[in-house]
C-alpha positions in Angstrom: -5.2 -7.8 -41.9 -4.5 -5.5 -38.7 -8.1 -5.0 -37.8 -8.8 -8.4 -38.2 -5.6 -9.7 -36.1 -6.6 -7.0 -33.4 -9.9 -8.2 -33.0 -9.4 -11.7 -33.1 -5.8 -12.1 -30.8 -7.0 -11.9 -27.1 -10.2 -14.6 -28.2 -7.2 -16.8 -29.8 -5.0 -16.5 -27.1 -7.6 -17.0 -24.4 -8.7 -20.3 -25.9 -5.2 -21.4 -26.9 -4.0 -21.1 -23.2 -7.5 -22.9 -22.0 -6.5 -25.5 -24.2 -2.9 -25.9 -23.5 -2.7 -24.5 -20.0 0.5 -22.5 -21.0 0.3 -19.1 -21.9 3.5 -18.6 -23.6 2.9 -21.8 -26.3 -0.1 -20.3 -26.5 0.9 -16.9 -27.7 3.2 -18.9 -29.5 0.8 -20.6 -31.7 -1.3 -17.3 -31.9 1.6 -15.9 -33.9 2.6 -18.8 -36.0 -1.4 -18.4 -37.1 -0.7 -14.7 -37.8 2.5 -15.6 -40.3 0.4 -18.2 -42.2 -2.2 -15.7 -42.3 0.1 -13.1 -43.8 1.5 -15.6 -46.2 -2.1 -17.1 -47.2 -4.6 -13.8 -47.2 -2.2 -11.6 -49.0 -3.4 -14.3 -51.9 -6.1 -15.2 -50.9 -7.7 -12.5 -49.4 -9.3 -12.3 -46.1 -11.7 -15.0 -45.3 -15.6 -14.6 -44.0 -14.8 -15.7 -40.7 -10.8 -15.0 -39.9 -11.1 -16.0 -36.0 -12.1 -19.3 -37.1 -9.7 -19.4 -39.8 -7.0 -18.3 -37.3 -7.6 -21.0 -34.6 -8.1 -24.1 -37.2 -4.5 -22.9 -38.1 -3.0 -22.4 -34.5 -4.6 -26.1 -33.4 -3.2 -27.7 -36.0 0.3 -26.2 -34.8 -0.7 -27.0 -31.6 -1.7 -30.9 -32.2 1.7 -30.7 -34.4 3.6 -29.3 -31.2 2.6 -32.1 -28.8 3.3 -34.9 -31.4 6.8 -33.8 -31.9 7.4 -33.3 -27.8 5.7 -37.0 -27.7 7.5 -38.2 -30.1 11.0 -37.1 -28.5 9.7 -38.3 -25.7 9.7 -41.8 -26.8 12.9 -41.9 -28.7 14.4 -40.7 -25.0 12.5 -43.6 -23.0 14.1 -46.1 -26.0 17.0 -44.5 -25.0 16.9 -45.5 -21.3 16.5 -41.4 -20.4 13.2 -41.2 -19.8 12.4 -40.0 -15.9 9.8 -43.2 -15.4 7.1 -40.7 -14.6 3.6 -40.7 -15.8 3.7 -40.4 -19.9 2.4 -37.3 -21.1 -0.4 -37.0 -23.2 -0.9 -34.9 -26.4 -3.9 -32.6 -25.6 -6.9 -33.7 -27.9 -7.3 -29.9 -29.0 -10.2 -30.3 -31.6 -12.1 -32.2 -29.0 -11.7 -29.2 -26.9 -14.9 -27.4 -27.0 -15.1 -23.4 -27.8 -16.3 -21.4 -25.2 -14.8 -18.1 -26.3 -17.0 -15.5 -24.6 -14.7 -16.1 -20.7 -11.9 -16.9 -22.7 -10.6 -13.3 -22.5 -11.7 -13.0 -18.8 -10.1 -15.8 -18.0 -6.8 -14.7 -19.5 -7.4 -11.5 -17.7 -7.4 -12.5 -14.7 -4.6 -14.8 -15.4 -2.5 -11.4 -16.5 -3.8 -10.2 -13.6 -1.9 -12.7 -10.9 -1.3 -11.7 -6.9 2.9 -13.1 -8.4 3.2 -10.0 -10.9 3.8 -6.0 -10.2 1.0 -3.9 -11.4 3.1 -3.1 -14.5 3.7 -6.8 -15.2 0.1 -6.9 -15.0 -1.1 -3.6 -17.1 2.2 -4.7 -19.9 0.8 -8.0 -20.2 -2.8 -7.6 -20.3 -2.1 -5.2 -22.9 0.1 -8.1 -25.0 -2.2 -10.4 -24.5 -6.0 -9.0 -24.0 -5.4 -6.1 -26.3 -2.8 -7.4 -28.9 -0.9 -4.5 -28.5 3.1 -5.5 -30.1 5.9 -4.9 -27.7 7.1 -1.8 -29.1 3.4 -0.1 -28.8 3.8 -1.5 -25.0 6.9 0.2 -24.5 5.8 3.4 -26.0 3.4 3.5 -23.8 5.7 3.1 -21.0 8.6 4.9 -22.1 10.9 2.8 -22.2 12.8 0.8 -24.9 11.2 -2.1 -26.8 14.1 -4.1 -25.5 13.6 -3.6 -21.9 9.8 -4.1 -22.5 10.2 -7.4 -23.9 12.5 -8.8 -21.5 9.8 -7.3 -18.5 6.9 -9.2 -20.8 9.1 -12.7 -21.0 9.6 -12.4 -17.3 6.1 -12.1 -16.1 5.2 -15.0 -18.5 8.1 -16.9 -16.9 6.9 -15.8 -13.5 3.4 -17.0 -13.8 4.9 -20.6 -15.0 6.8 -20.6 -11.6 3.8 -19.6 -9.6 1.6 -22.7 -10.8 -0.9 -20.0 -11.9 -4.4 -21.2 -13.0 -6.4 -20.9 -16.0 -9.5 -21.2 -14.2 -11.6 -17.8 -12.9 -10.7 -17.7 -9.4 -13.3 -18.0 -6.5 -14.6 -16.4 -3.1 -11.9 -14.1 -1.5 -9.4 -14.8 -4.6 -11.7 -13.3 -7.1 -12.3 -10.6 -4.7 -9.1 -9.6 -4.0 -7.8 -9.6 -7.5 -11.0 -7.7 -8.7 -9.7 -4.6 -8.3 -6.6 -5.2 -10.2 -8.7 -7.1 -13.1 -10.8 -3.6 -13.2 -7.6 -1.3 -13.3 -6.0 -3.1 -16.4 -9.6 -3.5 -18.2 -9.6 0.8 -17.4 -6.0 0.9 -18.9 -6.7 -1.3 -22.5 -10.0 1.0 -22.6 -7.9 4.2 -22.1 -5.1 3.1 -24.6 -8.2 2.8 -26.8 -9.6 5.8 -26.2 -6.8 8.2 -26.4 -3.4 6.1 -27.8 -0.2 7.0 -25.6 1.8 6.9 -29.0 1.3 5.8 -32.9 -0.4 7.6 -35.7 -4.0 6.9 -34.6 -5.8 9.3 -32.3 -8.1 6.2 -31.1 -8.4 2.3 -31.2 -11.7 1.7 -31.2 -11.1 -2.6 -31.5 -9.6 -1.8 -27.7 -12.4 0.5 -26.6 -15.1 -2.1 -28.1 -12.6 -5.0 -26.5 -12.5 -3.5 -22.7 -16.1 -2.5 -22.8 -16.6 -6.0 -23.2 -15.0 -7.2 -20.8 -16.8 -4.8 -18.7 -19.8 -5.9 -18.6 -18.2 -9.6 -18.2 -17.6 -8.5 -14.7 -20.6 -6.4 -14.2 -22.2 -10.5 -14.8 -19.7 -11.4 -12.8 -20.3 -9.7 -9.9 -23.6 -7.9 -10.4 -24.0 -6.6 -6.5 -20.6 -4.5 -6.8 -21.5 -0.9 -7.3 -17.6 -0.3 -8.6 -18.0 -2.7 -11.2 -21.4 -1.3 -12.7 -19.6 1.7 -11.8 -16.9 0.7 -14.6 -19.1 -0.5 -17.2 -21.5 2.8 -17.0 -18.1 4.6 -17.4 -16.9 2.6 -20.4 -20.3 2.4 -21.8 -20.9 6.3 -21.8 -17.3 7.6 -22.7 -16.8 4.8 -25.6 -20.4 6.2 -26.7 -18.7 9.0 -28.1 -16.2 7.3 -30.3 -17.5 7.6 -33.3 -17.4 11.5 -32.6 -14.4 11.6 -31.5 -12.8 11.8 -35.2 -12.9 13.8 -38.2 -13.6 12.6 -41.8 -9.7 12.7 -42.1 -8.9 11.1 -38.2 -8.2 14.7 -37.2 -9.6 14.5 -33.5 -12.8 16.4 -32.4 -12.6 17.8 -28.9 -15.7 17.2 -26.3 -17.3 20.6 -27.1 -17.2 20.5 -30.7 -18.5 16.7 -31.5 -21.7 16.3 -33.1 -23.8 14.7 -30.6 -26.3 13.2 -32.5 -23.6 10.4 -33.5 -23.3 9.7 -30.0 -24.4 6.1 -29.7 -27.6 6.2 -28.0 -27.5 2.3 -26.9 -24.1 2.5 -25.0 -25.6 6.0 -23.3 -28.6 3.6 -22.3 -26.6 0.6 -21.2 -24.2 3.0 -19.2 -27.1 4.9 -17.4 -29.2 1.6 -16.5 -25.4 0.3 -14.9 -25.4 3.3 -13.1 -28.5 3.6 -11.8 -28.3 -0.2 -10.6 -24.8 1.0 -8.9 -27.0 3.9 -7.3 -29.6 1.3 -5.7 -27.1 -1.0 -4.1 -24.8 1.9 -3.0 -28.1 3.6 -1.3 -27.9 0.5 0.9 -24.8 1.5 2.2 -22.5 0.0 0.3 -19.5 2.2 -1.1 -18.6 3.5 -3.9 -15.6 4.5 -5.9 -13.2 5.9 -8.0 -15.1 4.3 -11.1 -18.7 5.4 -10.2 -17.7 8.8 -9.3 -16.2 9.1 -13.0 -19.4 7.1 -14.8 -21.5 9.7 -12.3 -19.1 12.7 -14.3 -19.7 11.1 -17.8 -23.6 10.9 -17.1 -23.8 14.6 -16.9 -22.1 14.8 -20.1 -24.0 11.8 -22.0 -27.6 13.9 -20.7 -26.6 17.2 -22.3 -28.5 17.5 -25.3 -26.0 19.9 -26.1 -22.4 21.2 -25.0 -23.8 24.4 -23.5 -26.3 22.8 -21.6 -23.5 20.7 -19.6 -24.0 21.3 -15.8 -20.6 22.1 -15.2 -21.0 22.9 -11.5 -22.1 19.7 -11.0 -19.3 17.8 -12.8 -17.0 20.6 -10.6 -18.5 19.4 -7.7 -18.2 15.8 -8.7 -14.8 16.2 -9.3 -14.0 18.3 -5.8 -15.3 14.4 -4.6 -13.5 12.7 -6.6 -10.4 14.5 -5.6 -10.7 13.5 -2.1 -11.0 9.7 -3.1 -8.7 9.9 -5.7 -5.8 12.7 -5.3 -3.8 12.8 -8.1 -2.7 15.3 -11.3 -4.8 13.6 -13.6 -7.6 14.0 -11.5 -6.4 17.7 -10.5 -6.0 18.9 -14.2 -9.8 17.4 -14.9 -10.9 19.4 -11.8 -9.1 22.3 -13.4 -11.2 22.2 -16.6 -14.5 21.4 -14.9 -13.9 24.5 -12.8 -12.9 26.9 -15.2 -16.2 25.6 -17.1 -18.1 26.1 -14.1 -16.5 29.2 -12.4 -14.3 30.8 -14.8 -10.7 30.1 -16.2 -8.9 31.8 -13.6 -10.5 29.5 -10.9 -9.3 26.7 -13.3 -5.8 28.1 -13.4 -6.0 28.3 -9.7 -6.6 24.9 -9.4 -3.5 24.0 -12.1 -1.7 26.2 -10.6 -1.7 24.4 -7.1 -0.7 21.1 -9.2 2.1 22.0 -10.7 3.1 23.7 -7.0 3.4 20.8 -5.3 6.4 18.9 -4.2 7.4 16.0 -6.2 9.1 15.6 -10.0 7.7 17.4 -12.6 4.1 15.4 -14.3 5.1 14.2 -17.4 3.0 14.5 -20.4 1.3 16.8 -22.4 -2.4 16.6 -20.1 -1.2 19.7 -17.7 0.7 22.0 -20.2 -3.2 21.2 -22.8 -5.4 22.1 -20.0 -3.2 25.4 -19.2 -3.4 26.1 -22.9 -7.1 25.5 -23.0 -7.5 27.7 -20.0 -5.7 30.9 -20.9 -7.1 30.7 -24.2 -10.4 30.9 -22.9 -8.7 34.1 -20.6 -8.4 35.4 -23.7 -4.0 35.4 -22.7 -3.5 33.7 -26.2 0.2 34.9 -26.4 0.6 32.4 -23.0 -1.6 30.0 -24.0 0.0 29.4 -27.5 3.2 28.5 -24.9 1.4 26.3 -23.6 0.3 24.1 -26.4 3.8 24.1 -28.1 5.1 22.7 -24.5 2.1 20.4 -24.7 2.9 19.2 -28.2 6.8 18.6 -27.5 5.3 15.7 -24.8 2.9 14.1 -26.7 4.0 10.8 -28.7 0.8 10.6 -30.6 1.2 12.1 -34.1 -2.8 13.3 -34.2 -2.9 14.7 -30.9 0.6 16.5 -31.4 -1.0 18.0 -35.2 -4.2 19.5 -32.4 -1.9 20.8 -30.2 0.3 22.4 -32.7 -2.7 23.6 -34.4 -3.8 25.4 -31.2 -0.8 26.7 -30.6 -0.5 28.6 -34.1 -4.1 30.0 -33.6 -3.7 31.5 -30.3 -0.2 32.9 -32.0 -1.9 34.5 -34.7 -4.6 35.8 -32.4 -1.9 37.0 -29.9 -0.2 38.6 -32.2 -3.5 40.7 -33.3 -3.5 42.3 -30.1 -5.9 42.4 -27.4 -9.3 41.3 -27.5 -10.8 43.3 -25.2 
């Protein structure tokens, strides 16, 4: 029922808003299909084809909707109430014709509006594109489910008052809210990938969902290095997914996957997007943030196996991407491709230099990991177990809190064996 709500929702909602032109009926009728669907399948069972099943429902609620609002309507013209404007008219929805695959761009870059803050835009993109509930949205934020939903209802309430469109924008309009549209589809993909909170290490529906949608805008806008940039970057990391995971969920870090379950058709689709993003950008056009990452993954996806990484490479990569990009995220990655590439203490060099500079503490468990990681591979195991317990504590994902913990009690034991060496 979950997987099939998960990967039907953003399609539903997409079509439901075409259809309507109102986003919040729309995610209205999307969830009255969802409780007929819980009353019906737990019967029933789930049918062949549940996104059909699921928009028959919420058209009917829809066609239901606009009968009742024309029938009111009516009783307040009979009534003498009626503005005198031009009578509305109940949108024929079955006439409407499905074209579901720009559906979910469409609502996108509708989430996406110029009118809402970047975390209106990532909250809602991530209610409506990636069906995430309220509650997963505020985890991810860390704040209360409350103050989430009442951030959610405003942007919705917002994009009423701003007159937004349905329709894909055009020219400079699309241009300028590219960007945006490519940070959000890079958010619902990284949710995916590595879940900010729940009991699931991954979410593959979200990983499959903003890969998608990826190569929607490499269509799109096939002449923008960035955006074949993004796709080669979703294509080659979301390669690894089926990796990623254990027989029992537990999470399989980078070095220890089996490669051979790498999926060799993303590798190729990400590669042939990069190498068109090489061409153009050859002609002078720039790069980014997003190529400079899918250029990092390559390195990994060619490595037959993890010791035959080019790490100095993907240290030098990173040293680039630093410039472009400064930030601890990209710092702590620099760390670990450094300490690859040179040796943990030049990794811990480079943490070290993070968590020295001015500004609020980082929060999360990504600094406290690579530290861990790093002294471990120092051989400081006494430190490093530290490190993952702090690590753990920050985490609000229940697999990657059981990998830290596990870490940490390894390099204990091993700490408490005396040295190594």
């Amino acid at each position: 029922m979950a997987a099939a709500w998960r990967a039907e929702s953003a399609r539903l909602v997409g079509a439901l808003t075409r259809m309507t032109r109102d986003v919040d009926l729309a995610e209205d009728l999307a969830q009255d299909a969802l409780v007929a669907a819980l009353e019906q399948w737990a019967t029933t069972g789930v049918p062949a084809n549940p996104g059909a099943w699921l928009m028959t429902t919420a058209k009917r609620r829809g066609i239901d909707h606009f009968r009742r609002a024309e029938t009111y309507r009516h009783k307040l013209a009979e009534l003498g109430r009626a503005d005198g404007g031009e009578e509305a008219r109940v949108p024929d929805l079955d006439a409407q014709v499905d074209h579901i695959e720009d559906d979910v761009l469409r609502l996108v870059f509708l989430s996406c509006h110029p009118s809402l803050t970047p975390d209106s835009r990532a909250a809602l993109t991530l209610r409506l594109v990636g069906g995430l509930t309220t509650a997963e949205i505020a985890r991810g934020f860390l704040t209360s489910e409350s103050t989430m939903g009442q951030r959610l209802s405003r942007a919705k309430r917002t994009l009423a008052q701003a007159g937004a469109s349905f329709d894909l924008p055009t020219g400079s309009e699309r241009t300028q809210r590219l960007d945006d549209v490519m940070a959000v589809v890079y958010l619902v993909f990284n949710e995916g990938y590595t879940a900010t909170a729940g009991e699931d290490w991954m979410r593959p529906d979200l990983v499959d969902e903003a890969t998608r949608l990826a190569r929607m805008l490499a269509d799109l806008a096939p002449e923008e290095p960035e955006v074949l940039g993004l796709q080669a970057l979703l294509e080659l990391q979301g390669s690894r997914t089926a990796a990623r995971l254990d027989t029992d969920g537990t999470p399989v870090l980078l070095e220890a996957q089996d490669r051979t379950r790498w999926d060799r058709l993303r590798i190729r689709r990400g590669l042939a997007a990069l190498r068109r993003a090489e061409r153009i950008a050859a002609q002078g056009t720039p790069v980014g943030t997003y190529f400079l990452q899918a250029s990092i993954a390559a390195q990994h996806a060619v490595a037959p196996r993890a010791e035959d990484t080019d790490w100095r490479r993907i240290a030098a990569l990173y040293d680039v991407l630093a410039g472009a990009a400064p930030g601890p995220v990209v710092e702590a990655n620099r760390a670990v491709a450094h300490g690859r590439a040179f040796g943990p203490d030049a990794g811990l060099a480079v943490l070290d230099a993070v968590e020295a500079a001015p500004g609020p503490p980082v929060p999360g468990p990504l600094l406290p990991s690579v530290r861990g990681d790093l002294l471990e591979r120092a051989g400081r195991h006494a430190e490093a177990s530290e490190a993952f317990d702090d690590a753990a504590s920050r985490t609000h994902n229940k697999r990657e809190r059981a990998v830290l913990r596990r870490r940490a009690d390894d390099n204990r034991a091993r700490g408490s064996a005396g040295p190594t060496s």
